[in-house]
Backbone as CSV, one residue per row, in Angstrom:
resi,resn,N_x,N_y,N_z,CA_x,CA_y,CA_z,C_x,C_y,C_z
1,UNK,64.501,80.459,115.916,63.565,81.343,116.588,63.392,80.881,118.036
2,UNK,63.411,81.774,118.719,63.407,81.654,120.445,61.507,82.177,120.550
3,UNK,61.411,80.322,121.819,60.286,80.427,121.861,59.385,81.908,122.865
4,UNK,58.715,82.505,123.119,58.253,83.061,124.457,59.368,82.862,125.299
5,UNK,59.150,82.230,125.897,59.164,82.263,127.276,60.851,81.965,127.273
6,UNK,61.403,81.659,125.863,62.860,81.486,126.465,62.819,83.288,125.638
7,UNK,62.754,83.671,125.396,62.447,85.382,125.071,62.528,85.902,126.495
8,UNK,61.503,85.575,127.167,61.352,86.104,128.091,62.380,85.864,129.434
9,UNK,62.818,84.444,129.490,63.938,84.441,130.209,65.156,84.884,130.329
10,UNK,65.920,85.183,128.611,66.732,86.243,128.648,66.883,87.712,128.593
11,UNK,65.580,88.070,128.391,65.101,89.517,128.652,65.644,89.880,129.994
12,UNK,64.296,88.848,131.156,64.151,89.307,132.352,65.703,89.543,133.100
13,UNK,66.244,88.578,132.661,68.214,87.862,132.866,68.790,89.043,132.811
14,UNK,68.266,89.663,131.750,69.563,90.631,131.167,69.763,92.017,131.641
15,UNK,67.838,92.554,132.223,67.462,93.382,133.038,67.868,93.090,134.584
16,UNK,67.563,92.449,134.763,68.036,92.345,136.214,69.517,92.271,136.363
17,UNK,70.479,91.933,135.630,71.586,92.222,136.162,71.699,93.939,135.498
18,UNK,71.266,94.434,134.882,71.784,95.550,134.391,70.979,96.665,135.596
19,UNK,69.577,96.217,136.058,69.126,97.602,136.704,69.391,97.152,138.198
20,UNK,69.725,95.785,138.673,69.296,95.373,140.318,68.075,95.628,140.620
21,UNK,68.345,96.464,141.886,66.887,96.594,142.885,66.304,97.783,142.274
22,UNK,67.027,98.450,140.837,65.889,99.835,140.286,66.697,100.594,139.955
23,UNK,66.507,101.083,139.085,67.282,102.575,138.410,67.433,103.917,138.917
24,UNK,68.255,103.730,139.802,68.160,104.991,141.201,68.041,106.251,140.577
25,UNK,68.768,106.304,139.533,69.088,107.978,138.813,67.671,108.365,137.739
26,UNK,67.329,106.972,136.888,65.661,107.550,136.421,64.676,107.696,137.489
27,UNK,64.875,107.050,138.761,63.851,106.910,139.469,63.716,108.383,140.126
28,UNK,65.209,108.898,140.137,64.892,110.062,140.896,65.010,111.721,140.280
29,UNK,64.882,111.374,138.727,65.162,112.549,137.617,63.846,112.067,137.255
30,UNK,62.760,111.425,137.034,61.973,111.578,136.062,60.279,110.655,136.582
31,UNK,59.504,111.490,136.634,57.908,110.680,137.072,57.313,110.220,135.779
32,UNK,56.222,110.672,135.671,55.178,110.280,134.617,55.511,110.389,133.515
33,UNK,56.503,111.309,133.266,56.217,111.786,131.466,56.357,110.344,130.518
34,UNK,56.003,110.792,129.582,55.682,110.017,128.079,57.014,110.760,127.329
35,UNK,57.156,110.132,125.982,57.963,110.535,124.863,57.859,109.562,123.705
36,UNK,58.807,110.102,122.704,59.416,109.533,122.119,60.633,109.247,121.731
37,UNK,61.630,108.071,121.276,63.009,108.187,121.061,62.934,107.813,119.867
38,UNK,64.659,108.121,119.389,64.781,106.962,118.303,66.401,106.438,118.644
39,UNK,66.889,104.828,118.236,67.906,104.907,118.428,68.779,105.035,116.538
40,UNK,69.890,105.265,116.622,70.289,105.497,115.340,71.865,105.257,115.555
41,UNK,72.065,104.809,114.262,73.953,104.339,113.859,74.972,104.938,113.973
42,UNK,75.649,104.853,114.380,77.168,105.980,114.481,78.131,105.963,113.580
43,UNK,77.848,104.857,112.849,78.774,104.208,112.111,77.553,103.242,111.074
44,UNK,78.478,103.450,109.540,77.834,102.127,108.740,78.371,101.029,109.340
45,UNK,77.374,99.750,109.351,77.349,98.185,109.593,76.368,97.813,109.096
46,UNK,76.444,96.038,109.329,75.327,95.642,109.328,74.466,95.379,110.163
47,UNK,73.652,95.044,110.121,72.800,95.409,111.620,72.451,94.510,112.113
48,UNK,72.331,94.111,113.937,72.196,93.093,113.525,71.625,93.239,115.567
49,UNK,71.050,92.935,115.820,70.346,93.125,117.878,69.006,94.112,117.559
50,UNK,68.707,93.705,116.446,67.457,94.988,116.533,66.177,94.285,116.989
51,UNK,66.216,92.557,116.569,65.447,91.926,117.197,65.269,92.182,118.960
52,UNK,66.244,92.058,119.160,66.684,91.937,120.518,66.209,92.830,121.516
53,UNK,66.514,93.869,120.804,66.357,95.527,121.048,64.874,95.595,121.340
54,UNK,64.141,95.253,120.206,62.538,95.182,120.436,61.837,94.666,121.218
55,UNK,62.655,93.316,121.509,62.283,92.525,122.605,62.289,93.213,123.997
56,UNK,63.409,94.153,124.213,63.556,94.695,125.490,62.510,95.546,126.035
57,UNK,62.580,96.780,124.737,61.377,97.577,124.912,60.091,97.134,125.062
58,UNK,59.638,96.209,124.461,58.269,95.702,123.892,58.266,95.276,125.945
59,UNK,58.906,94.412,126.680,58.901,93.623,127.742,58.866,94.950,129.104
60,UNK,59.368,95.801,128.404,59.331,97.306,129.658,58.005,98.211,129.446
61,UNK,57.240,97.119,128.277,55.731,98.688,127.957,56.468,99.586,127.009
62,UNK,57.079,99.329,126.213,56.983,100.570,125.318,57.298,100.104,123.652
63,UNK,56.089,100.893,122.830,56.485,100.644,121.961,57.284,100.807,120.680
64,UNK,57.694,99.807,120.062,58.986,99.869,119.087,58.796,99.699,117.691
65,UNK,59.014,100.477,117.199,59.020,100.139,115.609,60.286,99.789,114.735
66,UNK,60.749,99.119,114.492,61.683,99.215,113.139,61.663,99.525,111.801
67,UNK,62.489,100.617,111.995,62.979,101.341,111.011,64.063,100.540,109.834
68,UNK,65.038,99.658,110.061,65.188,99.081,109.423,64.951,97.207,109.496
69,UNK,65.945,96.081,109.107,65.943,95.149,109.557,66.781,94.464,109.768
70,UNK,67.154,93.636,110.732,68.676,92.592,110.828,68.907,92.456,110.003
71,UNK,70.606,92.205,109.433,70.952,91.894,108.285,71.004,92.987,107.287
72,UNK,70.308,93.927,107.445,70.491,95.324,105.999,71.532,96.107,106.754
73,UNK,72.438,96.107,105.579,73.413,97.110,105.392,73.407,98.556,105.489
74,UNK,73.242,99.292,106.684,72.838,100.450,107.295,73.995,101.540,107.371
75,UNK,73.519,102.861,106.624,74.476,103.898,106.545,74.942,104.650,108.074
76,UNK,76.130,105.237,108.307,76.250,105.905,109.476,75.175,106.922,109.623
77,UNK,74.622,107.023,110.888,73.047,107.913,111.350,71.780,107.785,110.916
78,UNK,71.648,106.685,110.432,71.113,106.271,110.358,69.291,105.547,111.341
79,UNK,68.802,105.754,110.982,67.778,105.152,112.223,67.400,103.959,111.969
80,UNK,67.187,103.307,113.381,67.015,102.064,112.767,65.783,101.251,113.807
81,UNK,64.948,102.220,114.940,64.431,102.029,115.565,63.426,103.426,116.420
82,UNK,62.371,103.553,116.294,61.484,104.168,116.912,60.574,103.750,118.283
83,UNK,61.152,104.409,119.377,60.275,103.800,120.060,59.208,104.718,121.213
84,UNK,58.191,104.676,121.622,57.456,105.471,122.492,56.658,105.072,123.522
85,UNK,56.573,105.542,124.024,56.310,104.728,126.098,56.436,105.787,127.139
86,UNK,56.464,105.628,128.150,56.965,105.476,129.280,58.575,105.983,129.257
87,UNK,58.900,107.392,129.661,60.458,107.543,129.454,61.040,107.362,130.575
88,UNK,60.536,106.504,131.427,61.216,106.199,132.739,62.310,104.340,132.327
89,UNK,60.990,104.193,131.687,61.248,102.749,130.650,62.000,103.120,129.326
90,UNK,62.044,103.757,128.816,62.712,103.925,127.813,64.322,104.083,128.482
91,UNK,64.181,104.874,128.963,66.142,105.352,129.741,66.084,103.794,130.709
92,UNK,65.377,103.019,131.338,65.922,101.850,131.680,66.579,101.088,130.995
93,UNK,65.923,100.841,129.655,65.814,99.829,128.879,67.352,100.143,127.601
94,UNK,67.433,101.537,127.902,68.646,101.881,126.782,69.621,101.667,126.632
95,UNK,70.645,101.634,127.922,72.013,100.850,127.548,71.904,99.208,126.995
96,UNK,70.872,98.538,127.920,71.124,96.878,127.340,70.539,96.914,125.984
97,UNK,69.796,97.530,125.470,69.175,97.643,123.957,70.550,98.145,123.535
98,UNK,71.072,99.319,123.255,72.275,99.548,122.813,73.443,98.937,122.838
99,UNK,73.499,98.001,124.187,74.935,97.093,124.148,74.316,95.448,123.166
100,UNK,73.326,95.218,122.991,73.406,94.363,121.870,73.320,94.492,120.719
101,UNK,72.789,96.096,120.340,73.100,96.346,119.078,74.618,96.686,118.817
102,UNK,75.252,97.151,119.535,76.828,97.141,119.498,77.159,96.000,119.481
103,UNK,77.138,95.367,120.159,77.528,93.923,120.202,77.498,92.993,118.810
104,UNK,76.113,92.645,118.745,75.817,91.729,117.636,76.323,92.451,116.403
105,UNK,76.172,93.757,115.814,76.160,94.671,114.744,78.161,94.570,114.371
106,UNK,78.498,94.606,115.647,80.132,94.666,115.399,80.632,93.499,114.809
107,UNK,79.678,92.233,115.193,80.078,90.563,115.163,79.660,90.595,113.536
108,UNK,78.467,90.837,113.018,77.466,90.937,111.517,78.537,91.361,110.590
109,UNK,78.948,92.791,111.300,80.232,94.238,110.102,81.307,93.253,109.775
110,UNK,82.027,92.671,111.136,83.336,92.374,110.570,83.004,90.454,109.880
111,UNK,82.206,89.750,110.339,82.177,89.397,109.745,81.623,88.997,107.776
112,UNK,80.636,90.122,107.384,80.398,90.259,106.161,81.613,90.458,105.526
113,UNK,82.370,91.186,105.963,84.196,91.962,105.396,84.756,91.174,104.906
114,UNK,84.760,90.229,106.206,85.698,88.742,106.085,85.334,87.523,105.019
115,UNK,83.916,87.492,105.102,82.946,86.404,103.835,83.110,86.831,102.398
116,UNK,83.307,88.543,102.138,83.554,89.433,100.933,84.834,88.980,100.285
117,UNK,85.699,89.270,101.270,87.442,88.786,100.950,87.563,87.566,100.411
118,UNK,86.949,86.370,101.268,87.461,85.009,100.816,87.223,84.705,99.832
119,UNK,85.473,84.853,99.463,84.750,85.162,98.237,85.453,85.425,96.616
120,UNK,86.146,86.555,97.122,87.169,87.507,96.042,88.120,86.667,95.731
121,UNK,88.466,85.245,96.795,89.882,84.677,95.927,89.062,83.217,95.581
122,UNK,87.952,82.638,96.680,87.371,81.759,96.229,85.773,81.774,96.322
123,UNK,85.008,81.968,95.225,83.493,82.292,95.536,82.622,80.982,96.118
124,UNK,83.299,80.118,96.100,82.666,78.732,97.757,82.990,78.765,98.663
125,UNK,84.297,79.493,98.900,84.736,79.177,100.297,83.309,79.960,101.540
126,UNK,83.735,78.906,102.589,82.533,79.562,103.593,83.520,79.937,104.869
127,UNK,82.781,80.968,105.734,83.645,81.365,106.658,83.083,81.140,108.174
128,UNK,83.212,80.876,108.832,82.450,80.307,110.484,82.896,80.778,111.310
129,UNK,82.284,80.425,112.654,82.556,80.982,113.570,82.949,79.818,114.425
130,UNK,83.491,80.369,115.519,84.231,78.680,116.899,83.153,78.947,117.778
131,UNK,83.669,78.485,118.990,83.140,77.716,120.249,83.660,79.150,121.050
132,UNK,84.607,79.698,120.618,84.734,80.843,121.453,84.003,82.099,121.437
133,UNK,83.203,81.608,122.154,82.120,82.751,122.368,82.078,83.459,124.065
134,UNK,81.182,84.204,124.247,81.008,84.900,125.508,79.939,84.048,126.156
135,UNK,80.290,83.479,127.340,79.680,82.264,128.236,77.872,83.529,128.445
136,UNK,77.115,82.551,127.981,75.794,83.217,128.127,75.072,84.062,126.873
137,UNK,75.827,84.121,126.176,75.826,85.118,124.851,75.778,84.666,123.564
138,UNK,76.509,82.931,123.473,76.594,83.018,122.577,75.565,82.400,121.217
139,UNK,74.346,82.400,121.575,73.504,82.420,120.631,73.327,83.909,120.189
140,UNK,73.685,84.485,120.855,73.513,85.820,119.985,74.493,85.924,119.266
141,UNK,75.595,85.977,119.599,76.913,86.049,118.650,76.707,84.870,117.771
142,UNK,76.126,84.079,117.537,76.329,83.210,116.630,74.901,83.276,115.625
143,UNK,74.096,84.011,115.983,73.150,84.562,115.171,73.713,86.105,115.023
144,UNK,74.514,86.289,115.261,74.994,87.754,113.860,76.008,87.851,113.305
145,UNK,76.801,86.195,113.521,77.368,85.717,112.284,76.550,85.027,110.721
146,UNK,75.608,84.630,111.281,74.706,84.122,110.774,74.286,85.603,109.916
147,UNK,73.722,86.458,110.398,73.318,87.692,109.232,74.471,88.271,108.853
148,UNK,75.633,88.060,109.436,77.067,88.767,108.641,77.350,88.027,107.110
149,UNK,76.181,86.715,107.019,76.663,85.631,105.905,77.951,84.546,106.134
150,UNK,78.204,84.701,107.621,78.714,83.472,108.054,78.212,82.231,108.457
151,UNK,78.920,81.429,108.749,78.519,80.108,109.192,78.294,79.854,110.310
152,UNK,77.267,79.758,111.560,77.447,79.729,112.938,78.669,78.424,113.342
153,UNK,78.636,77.579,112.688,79.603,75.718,113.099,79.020,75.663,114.188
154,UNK,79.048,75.169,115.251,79.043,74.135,116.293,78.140,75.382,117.455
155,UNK,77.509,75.138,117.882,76.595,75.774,118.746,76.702,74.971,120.565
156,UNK,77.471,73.999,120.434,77.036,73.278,121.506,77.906,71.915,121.223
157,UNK,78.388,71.295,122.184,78.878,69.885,122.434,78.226,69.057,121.725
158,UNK,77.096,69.041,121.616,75.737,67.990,121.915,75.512,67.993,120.248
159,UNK,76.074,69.067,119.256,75.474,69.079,118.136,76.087,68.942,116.726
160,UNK,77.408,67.831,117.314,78.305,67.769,116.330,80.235,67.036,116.555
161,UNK,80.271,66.175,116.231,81.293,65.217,116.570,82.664,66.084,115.795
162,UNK,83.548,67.022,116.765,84.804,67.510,116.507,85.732,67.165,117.748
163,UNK,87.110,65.558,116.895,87.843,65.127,117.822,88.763,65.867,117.523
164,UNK,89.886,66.618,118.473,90.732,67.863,118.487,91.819,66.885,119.240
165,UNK,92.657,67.414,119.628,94.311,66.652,119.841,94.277,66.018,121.291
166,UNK,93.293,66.631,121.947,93.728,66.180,123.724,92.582,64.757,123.636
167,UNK,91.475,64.668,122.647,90.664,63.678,122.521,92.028,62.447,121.984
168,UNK,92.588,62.573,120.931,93.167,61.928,120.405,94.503,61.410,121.156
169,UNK,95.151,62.333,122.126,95.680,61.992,123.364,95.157,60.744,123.856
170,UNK,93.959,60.718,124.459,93.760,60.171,125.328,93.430,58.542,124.503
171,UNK,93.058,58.960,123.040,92.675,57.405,122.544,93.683,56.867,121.860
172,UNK,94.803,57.488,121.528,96.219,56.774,121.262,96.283,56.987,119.617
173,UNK,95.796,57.662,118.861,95.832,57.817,117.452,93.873,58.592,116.696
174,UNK,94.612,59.053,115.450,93.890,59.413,114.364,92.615,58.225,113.934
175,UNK,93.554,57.445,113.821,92.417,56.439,113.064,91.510,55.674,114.214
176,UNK,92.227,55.552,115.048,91.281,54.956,115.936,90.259,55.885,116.857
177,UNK,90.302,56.873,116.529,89.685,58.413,117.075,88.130,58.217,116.459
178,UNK,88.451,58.224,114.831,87.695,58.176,113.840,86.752,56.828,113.838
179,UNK,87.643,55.720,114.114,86.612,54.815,113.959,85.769,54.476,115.407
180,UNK,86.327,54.867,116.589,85.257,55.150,117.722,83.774,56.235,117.106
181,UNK,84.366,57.597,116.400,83.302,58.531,116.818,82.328,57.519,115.573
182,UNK,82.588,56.751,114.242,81.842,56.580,113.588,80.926,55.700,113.809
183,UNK,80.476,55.441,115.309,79.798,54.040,115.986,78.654,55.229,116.491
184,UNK,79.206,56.541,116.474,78.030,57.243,117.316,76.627,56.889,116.763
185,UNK,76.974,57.382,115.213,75.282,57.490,114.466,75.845,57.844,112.819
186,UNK,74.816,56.915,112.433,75.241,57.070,110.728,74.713,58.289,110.085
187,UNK,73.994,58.896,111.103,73.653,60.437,110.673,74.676,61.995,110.738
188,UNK,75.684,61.199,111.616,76.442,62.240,112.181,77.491,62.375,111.868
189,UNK,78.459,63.102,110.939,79.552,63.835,110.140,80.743,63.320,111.232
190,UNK,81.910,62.980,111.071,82.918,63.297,111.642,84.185,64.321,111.629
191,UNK,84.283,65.271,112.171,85.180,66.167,111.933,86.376,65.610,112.982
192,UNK,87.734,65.688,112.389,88.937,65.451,113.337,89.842,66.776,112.865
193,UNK,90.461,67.051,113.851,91.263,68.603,113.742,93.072,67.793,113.612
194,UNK,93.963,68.068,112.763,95.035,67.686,112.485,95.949,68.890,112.520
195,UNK,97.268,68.006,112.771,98.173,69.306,113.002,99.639,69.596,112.419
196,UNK,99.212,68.380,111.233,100.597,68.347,110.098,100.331,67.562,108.599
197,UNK,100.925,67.282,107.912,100.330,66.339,106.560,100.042,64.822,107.226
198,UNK,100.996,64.540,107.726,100.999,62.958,108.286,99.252,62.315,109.028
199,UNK,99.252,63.572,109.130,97.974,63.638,110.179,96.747,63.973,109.334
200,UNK,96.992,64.686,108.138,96.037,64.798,107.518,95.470,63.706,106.914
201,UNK,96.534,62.692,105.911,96.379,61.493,105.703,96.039,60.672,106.034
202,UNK,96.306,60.610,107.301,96.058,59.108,107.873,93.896,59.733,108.201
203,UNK,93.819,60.649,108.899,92.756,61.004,108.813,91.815,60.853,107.801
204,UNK,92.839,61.130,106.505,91.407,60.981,105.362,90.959,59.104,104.909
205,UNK,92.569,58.722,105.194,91.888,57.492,105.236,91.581,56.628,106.317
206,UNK,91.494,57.047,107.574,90.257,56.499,108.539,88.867,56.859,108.312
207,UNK,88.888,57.703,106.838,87.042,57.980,106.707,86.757,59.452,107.266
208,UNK,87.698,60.119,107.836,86.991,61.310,108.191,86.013,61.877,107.019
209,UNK,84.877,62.590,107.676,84.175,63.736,106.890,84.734,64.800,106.533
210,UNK,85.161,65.504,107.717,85.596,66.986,107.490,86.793,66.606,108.602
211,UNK,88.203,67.487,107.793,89.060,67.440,108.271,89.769,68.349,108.900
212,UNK,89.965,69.439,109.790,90.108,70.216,110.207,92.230,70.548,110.500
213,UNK,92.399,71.314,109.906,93.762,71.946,109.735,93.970,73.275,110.455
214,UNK,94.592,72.823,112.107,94.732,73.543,113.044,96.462,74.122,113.066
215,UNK,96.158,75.347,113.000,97.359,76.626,113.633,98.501,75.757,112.113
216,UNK,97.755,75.516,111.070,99.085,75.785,109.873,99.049,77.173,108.949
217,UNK,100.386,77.240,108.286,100.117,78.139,107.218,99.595,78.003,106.253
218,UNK,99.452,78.814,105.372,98.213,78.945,104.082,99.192,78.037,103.203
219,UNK,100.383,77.739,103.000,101.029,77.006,102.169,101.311,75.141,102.697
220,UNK,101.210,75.335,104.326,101.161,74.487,104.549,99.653,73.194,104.442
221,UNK,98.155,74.709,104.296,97.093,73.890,104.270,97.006,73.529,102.701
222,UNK,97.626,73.923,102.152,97.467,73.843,100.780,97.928,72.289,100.641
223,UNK,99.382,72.048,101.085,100.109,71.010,100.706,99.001,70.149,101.246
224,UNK,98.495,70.376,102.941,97.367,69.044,103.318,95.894,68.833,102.470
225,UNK,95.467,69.733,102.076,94.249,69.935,101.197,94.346,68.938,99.875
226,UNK,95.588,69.315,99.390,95.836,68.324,98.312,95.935,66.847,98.312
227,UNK,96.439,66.628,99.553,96.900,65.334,100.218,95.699,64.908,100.614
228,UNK,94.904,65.494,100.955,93.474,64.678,101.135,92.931,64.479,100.427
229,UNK,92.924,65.410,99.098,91.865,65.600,97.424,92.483,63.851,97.195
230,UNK,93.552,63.831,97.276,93.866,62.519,96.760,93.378,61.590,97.015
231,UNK,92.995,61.336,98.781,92.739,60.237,99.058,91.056,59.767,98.628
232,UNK,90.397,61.450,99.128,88.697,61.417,98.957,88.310,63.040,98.485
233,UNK,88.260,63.538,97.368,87.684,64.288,97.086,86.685,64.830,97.800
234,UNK,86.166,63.997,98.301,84.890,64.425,99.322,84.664,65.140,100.203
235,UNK,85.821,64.717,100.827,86.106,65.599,102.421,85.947,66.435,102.399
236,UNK,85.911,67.340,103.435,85.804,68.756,103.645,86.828,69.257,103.928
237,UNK,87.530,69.884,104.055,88.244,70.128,104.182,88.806,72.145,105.386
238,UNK,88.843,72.249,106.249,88.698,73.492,107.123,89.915,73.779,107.771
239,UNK,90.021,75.229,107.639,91.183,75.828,108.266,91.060,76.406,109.598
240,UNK,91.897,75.964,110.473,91.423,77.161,112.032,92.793,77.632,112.653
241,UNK,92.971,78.730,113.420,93.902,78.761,114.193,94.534,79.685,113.697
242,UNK,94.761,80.949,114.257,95.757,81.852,114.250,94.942,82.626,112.614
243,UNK,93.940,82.402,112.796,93.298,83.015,111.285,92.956,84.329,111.823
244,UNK,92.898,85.366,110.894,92.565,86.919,111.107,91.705,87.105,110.083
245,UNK,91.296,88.071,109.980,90.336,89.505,108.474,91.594,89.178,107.645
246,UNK,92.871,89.320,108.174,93.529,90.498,107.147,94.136,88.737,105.954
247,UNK,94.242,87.027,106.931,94.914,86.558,106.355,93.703,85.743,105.974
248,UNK,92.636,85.583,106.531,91.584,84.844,106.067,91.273,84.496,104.453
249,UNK,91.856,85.329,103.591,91.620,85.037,102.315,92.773,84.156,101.688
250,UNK,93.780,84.417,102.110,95.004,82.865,102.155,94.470,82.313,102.246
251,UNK,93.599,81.955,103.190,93.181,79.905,103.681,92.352,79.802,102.792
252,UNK,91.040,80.603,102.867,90.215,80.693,101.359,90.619,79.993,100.179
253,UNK,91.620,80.499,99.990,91.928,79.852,98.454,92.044,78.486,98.249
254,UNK,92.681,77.975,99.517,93.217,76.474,99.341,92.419,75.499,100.292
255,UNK,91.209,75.774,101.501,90.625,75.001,102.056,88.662,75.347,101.989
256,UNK,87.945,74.412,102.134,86.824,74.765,101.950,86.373,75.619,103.000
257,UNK,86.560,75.183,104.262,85.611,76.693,105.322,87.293,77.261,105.972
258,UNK,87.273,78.450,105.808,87.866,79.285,107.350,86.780,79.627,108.430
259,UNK,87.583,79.305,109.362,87.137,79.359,110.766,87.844,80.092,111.979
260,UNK,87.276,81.428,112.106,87.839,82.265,113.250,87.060,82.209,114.650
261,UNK,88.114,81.998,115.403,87.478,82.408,117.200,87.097,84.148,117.245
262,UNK,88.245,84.895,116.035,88.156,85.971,116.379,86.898,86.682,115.478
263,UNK,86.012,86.264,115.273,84.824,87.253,114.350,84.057,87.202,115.666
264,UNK,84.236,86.487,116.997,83.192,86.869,118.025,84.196,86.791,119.286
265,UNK,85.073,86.604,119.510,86.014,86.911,120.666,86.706,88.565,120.450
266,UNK,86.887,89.000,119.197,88.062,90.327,119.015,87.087,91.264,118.019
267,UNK,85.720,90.887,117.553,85.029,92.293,116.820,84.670,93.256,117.424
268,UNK,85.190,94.271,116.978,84.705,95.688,117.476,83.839,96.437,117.493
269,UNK,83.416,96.395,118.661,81.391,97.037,118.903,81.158,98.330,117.795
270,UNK,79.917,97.886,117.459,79.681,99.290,116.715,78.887,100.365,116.965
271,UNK,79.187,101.397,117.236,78.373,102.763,118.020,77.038,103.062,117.770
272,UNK,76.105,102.929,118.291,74.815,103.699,118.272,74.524,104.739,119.505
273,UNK,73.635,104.622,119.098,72.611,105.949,120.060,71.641,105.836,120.107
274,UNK,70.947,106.295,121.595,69.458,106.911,121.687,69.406,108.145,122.036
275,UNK,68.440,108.619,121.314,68.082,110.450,121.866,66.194,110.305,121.816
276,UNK,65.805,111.292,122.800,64.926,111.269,123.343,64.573,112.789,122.341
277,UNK,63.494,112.335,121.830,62.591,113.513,120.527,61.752,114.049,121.218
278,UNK,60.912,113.299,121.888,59.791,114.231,122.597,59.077,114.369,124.120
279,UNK,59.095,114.925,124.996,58.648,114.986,126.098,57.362,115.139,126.174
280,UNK,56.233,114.482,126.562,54.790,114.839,127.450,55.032,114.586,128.966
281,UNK,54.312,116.185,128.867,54.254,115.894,130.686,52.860,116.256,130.993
């Protein structure tokens, strides 16, 4: 939960680059009147910026009701928001309310799809999201993976020890990767990203936590998955790289999390609308 005032800092953020110095075309089509809108679905998804949405309106004077809630599974045309004010504020406030319900709602759809599938071949497997997100954005995208029933993973540098190949470059091996990061804090997991069996091994026995199996095939994570069951059952074991919707349920079967860049770099916005119900003048 975002406190006030950081509410309010990405509100104000998000308005000001979207209107500048003022909304030349409401300013000069429309005075006093009042109304009401509603915005509504173009498409079934899940839903998922309606918080967001409220936030906008609520910060321009006008008020918002929800009709439905983040996270519910919403039919095409659905309504999913009522709001009434000020229709000078309402038409300000409508594209950036609408581009995060597109936004987040597209990130929620495709990823529920993707959590359904893996599910179907393994009912533990979990599915996450990367680091590749949209610079400024991505707590939102990573909170509507979060209501898609994904996994947000890693939010930040600062919140989780993943050594990847150019780290391991620079420190001359696997094991000695592992036994640097395990000096950080006895609270803190080690994940190392590997990029063949040899590598998986030696990883599981430097102690890794979670072992990360970058850009292989589903037969190839299989062979490393096993190769680690051997050493420590324990591990975790995660697939990344070159993962899609369509192959995501391959890795499923044979590693504990899949992990796509693409459920928030390549999901496809999902259509809404606002229409304006009533005029007072």
């Amino acid at each position: 939960m975002l406190s006030g005032d950081a509410v309010m800092n990405w509100v104000e953020s998000f308005l000001c680059e979207d209107v500048g110095q003022g909304d030349i075309t409401t300013l000069a089509l429309v005075g006093s009147e009042t109304g009401t809108a509603r915005i509504k679905t173009n498409e079934a998804c899940v839903l998922a910026g309606l918080d967001e949405a409220i936030e906008i309106f609520r910060h321009l004077g006008i008020q918002a009701v929800p009709l439905a809630e983040d996270g519910d599974t919403v039919a095409a045309e659905a309504s999913v928001l009522s709001i009434e004010g000020p229709l000078r504020a309402i038409l300000t406030g409508e594209r950036l309310a609408l581009n995060m319900l597109m936004r987040m709602s597209g990130i929620a759809t495709i990823t529920q799809g993707i959590v359904h599938a893996c599910r179907q071949r393994n009912p533990a497997s979990l599915v996450a999201a990367t680091r590749k997100t949209t610079p400024g954005f991505r707590k939102f995208e990573k909170k509507a993976v979060a209501l898609g029933g994904g996994d947000p993973h890693r939010y930040g540098l600062d919140d989780a020890i993943l050594i990847k190949d150019n780290h391991i470059a620079v420190v001359g091996s696997i094991t000695e990767s592992v036994k640097r990061a395990k000096k950080v804090s006895f609270t803190k997991k080690v994940e190392i990203e590997v990029e063949d069996l040899g590598g998986a091994e030696e990883a599981a026995k430097a102690g890794a936590d979670i072992i990360l199996l970058d850009n292989m095939s589903p037969e190839e994570a299989r062979r490393c998955t096993e190769a680690v069951r051997r050493v420590n059952d324990r591990i975790i074991v995660e697939a990344s790289g070159g993962i899609t919707p369509e192959n995501a349920p391959d890795y499923a079967e044979v590693v504990d999390v899949v992990s796509l860049g693409w459920i928030t770099h390549s999901a496809r916005a999902v259509h809404f609308s606002l229409n304006v119900l009533e005029v007072r003048y």
